[in-house]
Structures are given as structure tokens and as C-alpha cells.
N, C-alpha and C positions, 0 to 999 in steps of 0.2 A: 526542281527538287533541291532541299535544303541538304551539303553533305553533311555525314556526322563523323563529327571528330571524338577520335578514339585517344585516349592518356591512359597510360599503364602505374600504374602503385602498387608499394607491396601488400598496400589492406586498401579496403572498401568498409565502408559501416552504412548499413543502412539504417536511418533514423539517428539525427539530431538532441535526443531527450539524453536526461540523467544517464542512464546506461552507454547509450553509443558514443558519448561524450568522452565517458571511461576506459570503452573499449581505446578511443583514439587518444586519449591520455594516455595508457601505456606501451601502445604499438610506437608510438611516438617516443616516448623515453626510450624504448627498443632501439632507438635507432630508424625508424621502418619509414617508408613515405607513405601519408592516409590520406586519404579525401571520405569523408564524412556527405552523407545526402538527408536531406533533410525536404520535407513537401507542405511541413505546415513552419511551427515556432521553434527555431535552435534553442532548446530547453525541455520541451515536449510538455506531455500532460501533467506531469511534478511539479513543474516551473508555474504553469496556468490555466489548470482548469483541474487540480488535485493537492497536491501536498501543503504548497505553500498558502494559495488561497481558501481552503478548506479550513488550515490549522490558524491563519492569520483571524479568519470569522468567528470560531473557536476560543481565541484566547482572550474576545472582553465577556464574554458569555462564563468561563471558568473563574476568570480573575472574579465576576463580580459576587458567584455563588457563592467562592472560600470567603471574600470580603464579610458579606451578612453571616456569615459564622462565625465572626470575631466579634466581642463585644468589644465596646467606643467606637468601634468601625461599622458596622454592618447598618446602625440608621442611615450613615451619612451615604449610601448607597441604595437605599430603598425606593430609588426612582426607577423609570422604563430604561434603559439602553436605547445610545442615540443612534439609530438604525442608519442613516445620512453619514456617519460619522465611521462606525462598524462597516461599513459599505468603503467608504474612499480610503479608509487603513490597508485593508484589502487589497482593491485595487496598484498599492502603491507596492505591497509584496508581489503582485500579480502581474510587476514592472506595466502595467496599464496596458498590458497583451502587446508590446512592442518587446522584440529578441535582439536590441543594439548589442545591452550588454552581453548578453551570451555568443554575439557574436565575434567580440571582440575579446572573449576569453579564448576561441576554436581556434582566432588567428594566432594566439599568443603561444599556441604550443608548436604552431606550423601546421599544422592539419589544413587542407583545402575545403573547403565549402560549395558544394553544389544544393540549390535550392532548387525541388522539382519532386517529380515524382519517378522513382527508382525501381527499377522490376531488373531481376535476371534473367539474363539472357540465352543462358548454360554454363556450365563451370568454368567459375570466377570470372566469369562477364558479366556486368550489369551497365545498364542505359538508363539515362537519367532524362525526361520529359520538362523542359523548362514550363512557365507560364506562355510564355513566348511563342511555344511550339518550338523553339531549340532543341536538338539530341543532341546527347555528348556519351558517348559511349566508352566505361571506364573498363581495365580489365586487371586483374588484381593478382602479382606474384605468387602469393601465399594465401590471401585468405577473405573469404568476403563475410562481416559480421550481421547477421539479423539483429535489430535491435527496435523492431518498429513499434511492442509494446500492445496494448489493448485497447478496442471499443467498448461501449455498454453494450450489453446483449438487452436488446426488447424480446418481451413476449409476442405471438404469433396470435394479437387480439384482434379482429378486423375492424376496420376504421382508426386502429393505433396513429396511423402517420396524419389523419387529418386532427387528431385530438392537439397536436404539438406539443407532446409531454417533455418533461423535463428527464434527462440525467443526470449525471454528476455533472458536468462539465454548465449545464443550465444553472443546476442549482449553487454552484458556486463563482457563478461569474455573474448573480442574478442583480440588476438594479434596481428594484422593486425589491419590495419584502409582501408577499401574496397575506389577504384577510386570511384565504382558507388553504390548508397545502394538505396533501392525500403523499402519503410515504408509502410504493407499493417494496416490500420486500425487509429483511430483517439483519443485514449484516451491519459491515462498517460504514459504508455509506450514506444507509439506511438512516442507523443510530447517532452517527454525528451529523449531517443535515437535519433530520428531526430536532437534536438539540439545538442547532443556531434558531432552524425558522419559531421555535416555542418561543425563544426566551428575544428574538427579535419583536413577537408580538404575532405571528403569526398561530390560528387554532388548526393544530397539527395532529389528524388523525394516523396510525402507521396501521399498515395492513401486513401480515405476518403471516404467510402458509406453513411454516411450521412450529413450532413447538416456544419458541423465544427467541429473544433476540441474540446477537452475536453466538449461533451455532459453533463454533469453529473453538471457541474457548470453554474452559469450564462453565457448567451452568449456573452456578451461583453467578459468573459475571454478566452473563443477558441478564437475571433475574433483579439484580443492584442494579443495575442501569436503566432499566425499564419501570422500575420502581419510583426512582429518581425523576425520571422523565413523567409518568404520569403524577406524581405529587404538582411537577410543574407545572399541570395542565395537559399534556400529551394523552389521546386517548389512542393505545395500542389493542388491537386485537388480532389473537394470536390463532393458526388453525383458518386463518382468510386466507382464498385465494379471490380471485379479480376475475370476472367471465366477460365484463364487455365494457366498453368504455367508449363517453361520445362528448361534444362541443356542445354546448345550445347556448347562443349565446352570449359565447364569454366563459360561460360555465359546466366545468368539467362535472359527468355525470358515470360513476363508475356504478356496478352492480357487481356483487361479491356471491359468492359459490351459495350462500344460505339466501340469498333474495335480495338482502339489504342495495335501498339504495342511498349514494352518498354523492353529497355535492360540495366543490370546493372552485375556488379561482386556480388553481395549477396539479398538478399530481407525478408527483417521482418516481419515478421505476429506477432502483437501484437494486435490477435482477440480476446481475451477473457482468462476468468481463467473457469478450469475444477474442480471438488473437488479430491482428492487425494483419495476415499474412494470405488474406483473399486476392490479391492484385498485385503480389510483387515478382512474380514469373514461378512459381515454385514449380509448376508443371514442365518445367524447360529442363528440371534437375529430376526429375521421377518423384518428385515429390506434389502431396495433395494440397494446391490450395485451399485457405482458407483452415487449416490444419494448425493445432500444435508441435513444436518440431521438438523432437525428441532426443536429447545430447546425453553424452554421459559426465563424468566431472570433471573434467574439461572444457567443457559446453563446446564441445564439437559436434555436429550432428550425426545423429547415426548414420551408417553407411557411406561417409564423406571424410573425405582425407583435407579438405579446404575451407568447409562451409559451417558455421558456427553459431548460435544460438544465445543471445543472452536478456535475463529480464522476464518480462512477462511471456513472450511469446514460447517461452521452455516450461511455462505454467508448475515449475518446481515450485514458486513462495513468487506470488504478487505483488510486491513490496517496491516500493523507490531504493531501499537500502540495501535490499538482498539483492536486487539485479545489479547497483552496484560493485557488490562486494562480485558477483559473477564475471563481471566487465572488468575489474583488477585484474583475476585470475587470469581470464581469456585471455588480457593483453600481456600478460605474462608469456602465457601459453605459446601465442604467436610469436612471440619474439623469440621464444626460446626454439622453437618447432625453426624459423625461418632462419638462424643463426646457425642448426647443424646439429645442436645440444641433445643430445637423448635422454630423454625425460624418466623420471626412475618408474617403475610400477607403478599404476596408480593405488594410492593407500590415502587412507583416509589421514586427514591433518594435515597433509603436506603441500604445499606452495604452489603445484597445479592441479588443488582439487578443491573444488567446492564442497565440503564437505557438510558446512554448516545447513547446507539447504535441507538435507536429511535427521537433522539432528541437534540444529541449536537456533531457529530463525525468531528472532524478535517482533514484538509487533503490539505497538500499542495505540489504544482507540479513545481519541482524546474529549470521551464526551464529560460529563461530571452526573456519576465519579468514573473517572480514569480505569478502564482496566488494561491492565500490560499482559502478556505473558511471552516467556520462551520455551521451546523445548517440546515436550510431548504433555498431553491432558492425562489426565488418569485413566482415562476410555481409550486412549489411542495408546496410551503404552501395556493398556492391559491385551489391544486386541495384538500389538507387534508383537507379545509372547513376553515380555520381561517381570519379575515378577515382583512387586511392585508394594510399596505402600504410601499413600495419603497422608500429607499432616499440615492442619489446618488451624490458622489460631486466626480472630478477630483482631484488626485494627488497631481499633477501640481500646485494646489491651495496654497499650505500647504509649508513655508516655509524652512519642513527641508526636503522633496522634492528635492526642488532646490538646497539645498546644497549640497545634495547627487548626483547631477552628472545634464549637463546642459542638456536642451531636454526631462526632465524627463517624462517620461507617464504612468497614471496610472490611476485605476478608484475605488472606492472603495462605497460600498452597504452596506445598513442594512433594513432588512427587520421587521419591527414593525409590533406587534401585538397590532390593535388599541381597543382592548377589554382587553387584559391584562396590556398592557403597558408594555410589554415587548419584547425583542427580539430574534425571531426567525430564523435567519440566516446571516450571514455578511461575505460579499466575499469582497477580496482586489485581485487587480492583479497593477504591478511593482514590480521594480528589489527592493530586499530588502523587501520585506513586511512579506516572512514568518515569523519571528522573530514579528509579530506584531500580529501574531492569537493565541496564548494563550490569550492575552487579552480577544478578542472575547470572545474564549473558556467560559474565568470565566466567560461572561456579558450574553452566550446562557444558559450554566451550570446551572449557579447560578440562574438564571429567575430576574437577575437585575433590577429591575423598570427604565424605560428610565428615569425616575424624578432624581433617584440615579446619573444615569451616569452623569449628567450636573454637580455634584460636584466630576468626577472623572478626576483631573486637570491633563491634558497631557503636558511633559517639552517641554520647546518650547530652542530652536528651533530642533520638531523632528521629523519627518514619522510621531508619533502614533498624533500628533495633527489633524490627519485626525477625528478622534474621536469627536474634539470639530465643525470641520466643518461639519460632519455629526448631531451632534446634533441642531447647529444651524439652518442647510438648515432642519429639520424637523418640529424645534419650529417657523422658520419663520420668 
């Protein structure tokens, strides 16, 4: 029998990606000793099989749309995109699925590296499962962080596993560009996969159970996007669900809730995110496998004076950028928590609290056209109680709009809190606008007085002049 050796540190991280990365980035500045574990790529799913290869595949598809809206410019583009070419860009963002470099970032703050599979064992104990069959059994002074993030969730279709559908992680690591692609489901993933495989050449039907696409933002921006996608050729239909799916083949063979049947070479299900948190011992801790874990702003978990949650698996905001902004905090948190420091009350704003996750999270969906938004929708600030007004101007209005490309469309919202005088959520959709939501960000962040923002002069001529025709169309 192999013994296992047991190393004590004052943090543990579970998971290698974007977020645990951070967490040990700052337990690290703390001063703290970390060993970080990781079972797949030191980088995680951000790194190669989401952010960066998704947005990498994304940006000769947007370059080349805005391009043919420029006159002198837009003939010399009127060919197909080099799919071969689009593909190995990609790849080279996607560091060609090797974690040298990220490993050689983890060494560089002193953090330790265990590669394997990590489960707890009981408080602040975790054992780490090499390839090898190796244990190494780590046990942690202060603090062990969850950081392991999320799977695709598939539907419960029988014969699903022999169909070998795609998720995200397929469709953006894909080598091939498919004749025929079947998009089951209607968010982000949905909507920017859809975009790449149309405009790679692939005839992309999307299947949508409810109502439009990107749910989650205001409805004009499913409605622009989906607009856009079907001019490109995308045929969306909305009110579809999926009852059964099979191989014959080669070729996937779905039937949808009304009869239809549809056949294509691949089919995506971008139904949902699972937590990564079925196999890491949480039963050892009174806690449910397979579970969301539930922190307060802190991202400590509840009922737990040690054990810490950040990222996806606290399913607060899904995001690469919010789970890092949670993994600053955290690491803060721990260092201050393990030095003796007594932490003030928690209040919103302040240095160990996430506060933004309730109230200011960004996020934008880079298909064309672009929609951004931060903050709250007009439907989700009407249902929190705030009472609220709408103000909405076109694009189109604004003239560095038009110089950016003819045709332009766009639509852009701010949602005012007529009790504070401040604002509570601002969504922009066109091409080019994500580069315009950090603004937002600071004006939801900050709790900017809309009085303020009438002296925040936007250059003209440029997109963010959107800014002053929103403030006008409110003041009247």
C-alpha cells in the first residue's frame, strides 16, 4: 500500500481556472502558503473551451460585418471567411490546449501545484488523486477555496449520450466547421455559437423554448440579435422544445414538441451550467453534493468558519469576470480573517464584500450586434420594488453611430431610480458598444447621481454620445 503524504498550508484552492488562480493570487500577497489543485488545464474553461476561444472565433465574424458597412471598404470583403484560418487564430488564443504558460504564471507567485483530482476530506482537509494513483493529502490552516466552476447541464433525452452532441466546450474547440448545426437552447452560448457557425458557412437552425433569445437582458436585445442572425441566414425558432434525438448515420435526427423533424451533421445544447461540485467530498462537510454552495459577501460559505466558495459554483453571476472580482475579495478576506484583523460589519461597498454581484454585474454577448448590459432590466427592478423609469433612445441617433458603419442599429436603455436619482441598469445593443459598458459599470457602481452625469461630457463625435441623448430624452 502506497503511503500518503500529508503538507499542511494556510489555503487550499480547489480548481486551477481564472477564479482559483485569484483566489491564490491574493492569499499569496497575504503573505499565506497556497497549493492550488487542479484535475484538468491550469487556466480552466475561460482559458480553453469559453472565453478566450469563443471571443477569439467571434472577432473575424464582427470585424468583417462592421467592415461591409463602410463604404470603400465593404466590397473588398464580400468574400466567405477563411474557416482553416478562423480555426488556427483560435487555436493559438486557446494556447493549442497546452497549460505551460499558466503554469509558469502559478509558479511565479509561489503557489504550489498539485495536478489530480481534489475531494474533501472533512474540515480543511483535502486529498488530491494524482494520474498515477499518488495521494497527497493537503490540510489547510485557515481556509479551503472552492473554485471548481461549471459543466454544461444536458437535457434528460434518452439516447442523448449515443447522439455525441456538442456543448460549448465541442463547439468551440471544433475542427471542422459542420454543413448543418442544430443550436438547442436561447442564451449566450446559444447566440454567439450560432453566430460563428452562420457566418463560417455553416446552415444553422437554433431551437428556443421560450420566447427569444438572450432571456436574461432586456427584450429588444434578443429581438436585434436574432433579427440580425436571421437576415444572415440563421433560422430561429422560438416556443421549440426537443422530445428526442438520434444518430443515423452520421446524421443527427431531432424531433421538436410540434412534430417537426430536423436533420443536420452536429446539434448544440447550450441548456444550461451544472456546478462542478458532484465529486469533491462535500458530503464529508454536511454539505450536498452536487449542490450550489451558498456564501454570503464574503463568499464564505454558509454555516462554515473555513470553507469558501468563489465563481460559478456560488451561481451569484456566471461570469469569468465576476468570479474574479469574488476571488480578489476572498483573497483579501482570508488574509485578513488569518492575520487576526477584525473585519468591519459587512456593508455593502466595502473591501470585503462583493457587493457588485447584487447590484452592478456586467456582461456582454459578443455577437453582431453586441449587446452589453449592467445592472438591473426594467422587469427585474420593477419586480425588486424600486420605482423606476425607462429611457430609451436609438443608436442611429448619435452621430458617431453613423460613422461607424451605414445602416447602423442599435438601441440603448437606462433604467432610473426615480427615488434615488440614480441608475439601476443600462443595456446598449449594436455593433461596437461593448467597449461602452465599463462606463455604465462606473455610473451603476458608483450610484452616480443622474444630476452628475449631465456634466459627464461625451467626445463627439462618438457611440458613448449615446450617454448625452439619454440624458436628454429623460430630462425632456
Amino acid at each position: 500500500m502506497t503511503e500518503t503524504e500529508t503538507i499542511a498550508y494556510d489555503v487550499v484552492v480547489l480548481g486551477a481556472g481564472p477564479v482559483g488562480e485569484n483566489v491564490a493570487d491574493r492569499t499569496r500577497a497575504a503573505g499565506l502558503s497556497t497549493a492550488i489543485v487542479e484535475s484538468e488545464r491550469v487556466g480552466g474553461e475561460c482559458s480553453y473551451w469559453a472565453c478566450m476561444p469563443s471571443k477569439a472565433l467571434l472577432r473575424p465574424v464582427v470585424a468583417r460585418a462592421e467592415a461591409r458597412r463602410v463604404p470603400g471598404l465593404g466590397q473588398a470583403v464580400r468574400g466567405p471567411l477563411d474557416a482553416a484560418a478562423v480555426l488556427a487564430r483560435r487555436d493559438e488564443y486557446a494556447s493549442h490546449w497546452h497549460d505551460d504558460g499558466q503554469v509558469v504564471w502559478v509558479e511565479s507567485i509561489g503557489a504550489d501545484l498539485y495536478r489530480g483530482h481534489g475531494r474533501l476530506t472533512g474540515e480543511r482537509s483535502v486529498t488530491v488523486t494524482a494520474a498515477d494513483g499518488k495521494v497527497t493529502a493537503l490540510t489547510a490552516r485557515h481556509a479551503v477555496a472552492v473554485c471548481t466552476g461549471t459543466r454544461a447541464r444536458l437535457p434528460e433525452l434518452p439516447g442523448l449520450a449515443d447522439v455525441r452532441p456538442w456543448t460549448s466546450r465541442e463547439a468551440t474547440s471544433a475542427q471542422e466547421v459542420p454543413g448543418r448545426l442544430l443550436v438547442v437552447g436561447g442564451g449566450v452560448v446559444a447566440a454567439e455559437m450560432a453566430t460563428v457557425f452562420q457566418a463560417l458557412g455553416s446552415r444553422v437552425t437554433v431551437l428556443v423554448r421560450g420566447a427569444g433569445l438572450l432571456p436574461r437582458m432586456e427584450p429588444f436585445a434578443g429581438e436585434l440579435v436574432a433579427e440580425a442572425l436571421t437576415e444572415a441566414g440563421a433560422d430561429i425558432r422560438t416556443g421549440t422544445s426537443v422530445t428526442s434525438v438520434s444518430r443515423d448515420n452520421g446524421t443527427v435526427v431531432a424531433v421538436t414538441g410540434t412534430g417537426d423533424r430536423l436533420e443536420a451533421d452536429e446539434i448544440l445544447f447550450a441548456t444550461g451550467r451544472a456546478p462542478r461540485t458532484d465529486d469533491i467530498g462535500l458530503e464529508t462537510v454536511g454539505l450536498q453534493p452536487g449542490s450550489w454552495l451558498t456564501v454570503d459577501d464574503t463568499l464564505r460559505v454558509d454555516g462554515t468558519d473555513w470553507l469558501y466558495a468563489c465563481g460559478d459554483v456560488n451561481h451569484r453571476a456566471l461570469l469569468t469576470h465576476q468570479g474574479k472580482y469574488q476571488a480578489r475579495i476572498a483573497g483579501d478576506v482570508i488574509g485578513a480573517r488569518a492575520a487576526g484583523r477584525a473585519l468591519p460589519q459587512p456593508g455593502a461597498w466595502g473591501t470585503y464584500a462583493a457587493t457588485a454581484d447584487h447590484h452592478a454585474v456586467p456582461q456582454v454577448v459578443f455577437t453582431d450586434p453586441e449587446a452589453a448590459a449592467v445592472g438591473l432590466s426594467l422587469a427585474e427592478a420593477e419586480r425588486a420594488g424600486h420605482r423606476v423609469r425607462a429611457v430609451d433612445v436609438h443608436l442611429s441617433s448619435v452621430a458617431g453611430a453613423q460613422l461607424y458603419g451605414d445602416g447602423y442599429r442599435g438601441r440603448a436603455r437606462m433604467v432610473v431610480d426615480l427615488d434615488e436619482g440614480i441608475l439601476r441598469g443600462v443595456t446598449f445593443v449594436g455593433p461596437g458598444v461593448g467597449e461602452l459598458l465599463h462606463s455604465a459599470t462606473v455610473a451603476v457602481a458608483g450610484r452616480v447621481p443622474v444630476d452628475r452625469l449631465w456634466h459627464a461630457v461625451p467626445s463627439f463625435p462618438t457611440i458613448s454620445e449615446v450617454w448625452l441623448r439619454l440624458l436628454e430624452a429623460y430630462r425632456g
